[in-house]
C-alpha positions in Angstrom: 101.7 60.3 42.0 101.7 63.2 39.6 100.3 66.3 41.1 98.2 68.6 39.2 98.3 72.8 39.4 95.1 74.0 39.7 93.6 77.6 39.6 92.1 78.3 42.4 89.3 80.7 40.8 88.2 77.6 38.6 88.1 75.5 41.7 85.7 78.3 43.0 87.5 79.3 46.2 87.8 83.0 46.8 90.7 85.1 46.4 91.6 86.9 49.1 92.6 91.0 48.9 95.1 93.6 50.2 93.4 95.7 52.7 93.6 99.2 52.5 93.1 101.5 55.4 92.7 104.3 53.3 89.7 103.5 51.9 86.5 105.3 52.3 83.0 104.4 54.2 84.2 103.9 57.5 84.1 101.4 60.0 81.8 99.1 57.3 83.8 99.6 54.5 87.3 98.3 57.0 85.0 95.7 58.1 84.1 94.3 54.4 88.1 94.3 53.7 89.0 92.6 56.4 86.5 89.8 55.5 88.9 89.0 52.2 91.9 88.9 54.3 93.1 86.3 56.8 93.5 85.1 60.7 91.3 87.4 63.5 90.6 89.7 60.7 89.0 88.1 58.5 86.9 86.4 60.9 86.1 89.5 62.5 84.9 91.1 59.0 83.1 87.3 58.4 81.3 88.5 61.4 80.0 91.5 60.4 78.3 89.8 57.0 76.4 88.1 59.3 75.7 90.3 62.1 74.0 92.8 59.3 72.4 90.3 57.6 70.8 89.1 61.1 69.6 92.8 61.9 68.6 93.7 58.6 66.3 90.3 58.1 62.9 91.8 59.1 61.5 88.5 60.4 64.2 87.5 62.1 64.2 87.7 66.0 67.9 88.1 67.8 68.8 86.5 70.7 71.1 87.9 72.5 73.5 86.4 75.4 76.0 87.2 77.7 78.7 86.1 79.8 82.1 87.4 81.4 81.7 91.0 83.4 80.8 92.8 80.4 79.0 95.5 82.5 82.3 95.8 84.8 84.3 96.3 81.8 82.3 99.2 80.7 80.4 97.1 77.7 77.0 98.1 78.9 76.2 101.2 76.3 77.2 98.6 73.8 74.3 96.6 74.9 72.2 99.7 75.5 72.5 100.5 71.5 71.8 97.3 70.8 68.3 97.4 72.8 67.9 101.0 71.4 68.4 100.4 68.0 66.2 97.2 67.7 69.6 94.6 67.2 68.3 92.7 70.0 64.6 91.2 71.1 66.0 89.1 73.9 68.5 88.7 76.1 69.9 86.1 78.3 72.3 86.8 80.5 74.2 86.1 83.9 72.8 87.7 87.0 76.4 89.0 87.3 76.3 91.2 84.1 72.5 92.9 85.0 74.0 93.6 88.9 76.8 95.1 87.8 74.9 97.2 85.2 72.6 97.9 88.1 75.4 99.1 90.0 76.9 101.4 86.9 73.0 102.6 86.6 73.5 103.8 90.2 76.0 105.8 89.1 78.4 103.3 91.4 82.0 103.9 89.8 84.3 101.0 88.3 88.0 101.5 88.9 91.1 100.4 87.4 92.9 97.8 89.4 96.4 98.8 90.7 98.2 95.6 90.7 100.8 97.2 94.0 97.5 96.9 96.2 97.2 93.0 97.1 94.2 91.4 97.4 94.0 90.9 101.3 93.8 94.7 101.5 91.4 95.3 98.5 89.3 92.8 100.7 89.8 94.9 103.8 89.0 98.3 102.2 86.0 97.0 100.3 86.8 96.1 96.9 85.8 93.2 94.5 88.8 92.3 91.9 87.1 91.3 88.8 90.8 91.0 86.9 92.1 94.1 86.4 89.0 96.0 87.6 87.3 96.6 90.8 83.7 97.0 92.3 83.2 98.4 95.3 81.2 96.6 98.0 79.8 99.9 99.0 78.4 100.0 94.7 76.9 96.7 95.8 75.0 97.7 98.9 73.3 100.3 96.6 71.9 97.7 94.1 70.5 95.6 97.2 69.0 98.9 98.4 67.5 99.2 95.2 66.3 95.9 94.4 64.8 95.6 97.9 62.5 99.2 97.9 61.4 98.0 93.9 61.0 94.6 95.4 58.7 96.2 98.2 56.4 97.7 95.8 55.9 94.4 94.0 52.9 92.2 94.9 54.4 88.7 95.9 51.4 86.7 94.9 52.4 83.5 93.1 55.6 82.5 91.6 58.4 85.2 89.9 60.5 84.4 87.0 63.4 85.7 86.6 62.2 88.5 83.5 59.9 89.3 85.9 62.3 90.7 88.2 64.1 92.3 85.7 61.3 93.8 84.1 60.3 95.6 87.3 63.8 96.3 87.7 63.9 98.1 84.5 60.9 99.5 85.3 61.9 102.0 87.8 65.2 102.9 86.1 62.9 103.9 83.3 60.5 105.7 85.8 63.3 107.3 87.4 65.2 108.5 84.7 68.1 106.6 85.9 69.0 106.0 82.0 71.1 105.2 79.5 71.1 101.6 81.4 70.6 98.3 80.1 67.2 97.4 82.2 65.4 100.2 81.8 66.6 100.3 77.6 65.4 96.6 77.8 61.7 97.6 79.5 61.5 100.6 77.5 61.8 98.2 74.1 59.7 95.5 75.8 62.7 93.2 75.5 62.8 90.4 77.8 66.3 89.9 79.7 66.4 86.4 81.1 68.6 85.1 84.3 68.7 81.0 83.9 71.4 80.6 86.8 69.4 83.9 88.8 70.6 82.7 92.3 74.5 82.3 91.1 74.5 86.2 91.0 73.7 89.5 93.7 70.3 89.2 91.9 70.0 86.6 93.5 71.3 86.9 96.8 69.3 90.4 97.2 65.7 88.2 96.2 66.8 85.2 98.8 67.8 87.8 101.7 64.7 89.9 101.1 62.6 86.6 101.1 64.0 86.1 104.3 63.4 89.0 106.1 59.7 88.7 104.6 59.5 85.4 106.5 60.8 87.0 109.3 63.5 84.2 109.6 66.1 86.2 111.6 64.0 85.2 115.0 64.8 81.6 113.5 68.6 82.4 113.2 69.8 80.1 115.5 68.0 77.0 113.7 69.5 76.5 109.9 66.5 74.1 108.9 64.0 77.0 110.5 65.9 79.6 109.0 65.6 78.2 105.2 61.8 77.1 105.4 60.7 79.2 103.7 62.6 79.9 99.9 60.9 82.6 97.7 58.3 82.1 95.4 60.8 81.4 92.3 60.1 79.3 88.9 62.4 79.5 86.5 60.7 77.5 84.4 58.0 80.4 83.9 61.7 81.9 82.0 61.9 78.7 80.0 58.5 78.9 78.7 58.4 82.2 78.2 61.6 82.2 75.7 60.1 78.7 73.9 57.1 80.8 73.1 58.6 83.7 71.8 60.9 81.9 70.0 58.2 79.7 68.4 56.7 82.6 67.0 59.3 83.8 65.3 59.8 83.3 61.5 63.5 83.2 61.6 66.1 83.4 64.2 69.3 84.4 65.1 71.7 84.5 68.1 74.4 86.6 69.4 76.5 85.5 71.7 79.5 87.1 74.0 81.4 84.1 75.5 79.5 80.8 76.8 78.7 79.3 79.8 74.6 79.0 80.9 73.5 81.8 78.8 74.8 80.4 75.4 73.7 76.9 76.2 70.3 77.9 77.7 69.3 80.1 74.8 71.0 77.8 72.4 68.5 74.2 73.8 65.4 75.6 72.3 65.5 73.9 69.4 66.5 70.4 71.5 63.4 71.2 74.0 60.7 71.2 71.6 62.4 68.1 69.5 62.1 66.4 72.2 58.3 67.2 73.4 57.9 66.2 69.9 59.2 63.1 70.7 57.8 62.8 74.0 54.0 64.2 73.4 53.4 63.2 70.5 52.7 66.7 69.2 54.3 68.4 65.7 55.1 71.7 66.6 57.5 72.9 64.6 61.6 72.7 65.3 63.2 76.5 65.9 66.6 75.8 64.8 68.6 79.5 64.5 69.3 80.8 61.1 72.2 83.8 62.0 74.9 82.8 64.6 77.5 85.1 65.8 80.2 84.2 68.8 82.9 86.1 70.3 84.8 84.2 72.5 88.7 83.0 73.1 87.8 79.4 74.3 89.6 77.0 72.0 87.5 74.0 71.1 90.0 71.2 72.3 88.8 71.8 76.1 85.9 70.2 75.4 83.6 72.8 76.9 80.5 74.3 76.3 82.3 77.9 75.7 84.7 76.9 73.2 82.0 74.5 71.1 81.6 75.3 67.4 78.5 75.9 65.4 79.0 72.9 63.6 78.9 71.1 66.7 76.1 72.8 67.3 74.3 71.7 64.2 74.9 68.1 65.1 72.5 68.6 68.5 69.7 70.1 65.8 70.7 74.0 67.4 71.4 75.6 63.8 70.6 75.1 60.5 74.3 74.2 58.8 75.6 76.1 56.2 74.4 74.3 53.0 70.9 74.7 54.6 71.7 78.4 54.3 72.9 78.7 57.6 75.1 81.6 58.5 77.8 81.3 61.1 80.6 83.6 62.2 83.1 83.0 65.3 85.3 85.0 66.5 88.0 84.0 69.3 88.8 87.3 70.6 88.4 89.4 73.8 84.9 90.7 73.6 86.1 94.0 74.9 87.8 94.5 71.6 85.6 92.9 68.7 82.1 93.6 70.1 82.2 97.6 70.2 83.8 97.7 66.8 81.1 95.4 65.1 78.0 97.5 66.7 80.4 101.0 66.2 80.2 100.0 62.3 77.0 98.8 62.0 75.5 102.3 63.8 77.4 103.7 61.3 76.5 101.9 58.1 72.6 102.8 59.4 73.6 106.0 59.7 72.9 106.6 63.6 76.2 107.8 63.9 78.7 110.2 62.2 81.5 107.4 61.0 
């Protein structure tokens, strides 16, 4: 077969370029460069075309959603710009991320884990490994005391949600000055921070055990069936109606995600919920499909799992418009610790909220 030798310019691809760190503008300008280059770079620049262009389209409402112990590994401020600066008009989280931030807004300290302690003894003096990090159990007993007095002052009449709990939350961080924190950023901007697995978190734990002693189910101790009767007031599905209606009315949307797991999926099944009331109900209410998607996250997709999925994938579940629909997509398999700060770093600067 005779091959042929085609230019690649006629055949419209696009050439890359050298990048040059000596070039002007910043943290933007590095970012643009390392679009036209290749590997981790250029899908980290990739990512910043469509991180601005999610921000910058006025009608467009961002989804945030987080996994991994972003607030452990110091990430919160990150998020706190985010909330600030009007990058984000939702969140959805673990219960982990918000308790640790709680703990951080507590002015509880993270510390670096020495890898010549072993665990039995971090156990014994009252240490949480979270990798190379630790929480202290002692930071932890301070967000319970926290969460129980705000829960005190709350009227328990009907069912809570989960951004319910973490409006109040937020709340009296605000009210109290404890700030900059993620909650009280998030209640400040009226941004909703939705929980979907709330009780697989201290969150959680702090609502059940203060539920309990509401009950007053310690005289039932010695009876588990007694002892459980009586579960809190929760509904998460007030959460799940709550996002669909926001979402619905939205022009355009977007979604930024760090890592997978419940978050990604639960923010990502909007569009899969109301195709299927369609379905189901008969009704035509319009399919929210998002516009802008941005992940950081290592999973590889051969696993199979929902982490490492792509956004083609995601297309084929009716989640994202594709790209010849105008979709815009951007992954990056990195360590969020790394390729989130630098992508909010450079877009604070190219708004000029920062000296670059």
């Amino acid at each position: 077969m005779a091959r042929e030798f085609h230019d690649g310019k006629k055949d419209g691809l696009r050439p890359l370029e050298p990048l040059s760190v000596r070039r002007g503008g910043g943290l933007p300008r590095l970012l643009d460069g390392m679009a036209k280059t290749a590997f981790g770079g250029r899908e980290l620049g990739e990512a910043y075309a469509v991180l601005k262009a999610m921000v910058d389209d006025p009608d467009c409402a961002v989804v945030v959603t987080l996994s991994g112990a972003m607030t452990v590994a110091k990430m919160g401020l990150v998020l706190c710009d985010m909330i600030e600066h009007g990058f984000a008009q939702m969140i959805v989280s673990t219960g982990a991320i918000m308790a640790h931030g709680l703990s951080e807004a507590s002015r509880g300290v993270h510390y670096k884990h020495d890898p010549a302690i072993p665990d039995e003894q971090l156990f014994r003096w009252g240490y949480n490994r979270v990798y190379d990090t630790l929480e202290m159990e002692a930071n932890l007993n301070e967000v319970e005391r926290f969460a129980r007095e705000t829960f005190e002052s709350l009227e328990w009449k009907g069912a809570v949600s989960s951004h319910g709990i973490t409006r109040a939350l937020g709340r009296r961080l605000l009210d109290e000055e404890m700030m900059p924190s993620v909650l009280g950023w998030a209640c400040r901007q009226d941004v909703p921070v939705y929980v979907p697995a709330f009780t697989d978190s201290e969150l959680g734990l702090d609502t059940a055990t203060f539920a309990l002693g509401l009950s007053g189910a310690a005289e039932r101790a010695g009876d588990p069936d007694a002892f459980f009767a009586d579960p809190p007031a929760f509904n998460p599905f007030l959460d799940l109606y709550d996002f669909a209606r926001r979402i619905l009315k939205a022009k355009r949307i977007g979604i930024f995600t760090i890592g997978g797991g419940v978050p990604r999926n639960w923010a990502q099944q909007v569009g899969p919920f109301v195709d299927i009331i369609n379905h189901r109900l008969g009704t035509e209410i319009p399919v929210p499909r998002y516009r802008y998607a941005l992940r950081i996250c290592p999973e590889p997709v051969h696993w199979g799992g929902l982490s490492g999925c792509t956004y083609s994938e995601g297309v084929s579940w009716g989640k994202f418009f594709s790209r010849e629909e105008g979709g815009m997509h951007a992954e990056v398999r990195s360590d969020a610790t790394i390729a989130w700060p630098i992508l909010i770093r450079a877009l604070l600067e190219e708004k000029g909220l920062v000296e670059p």
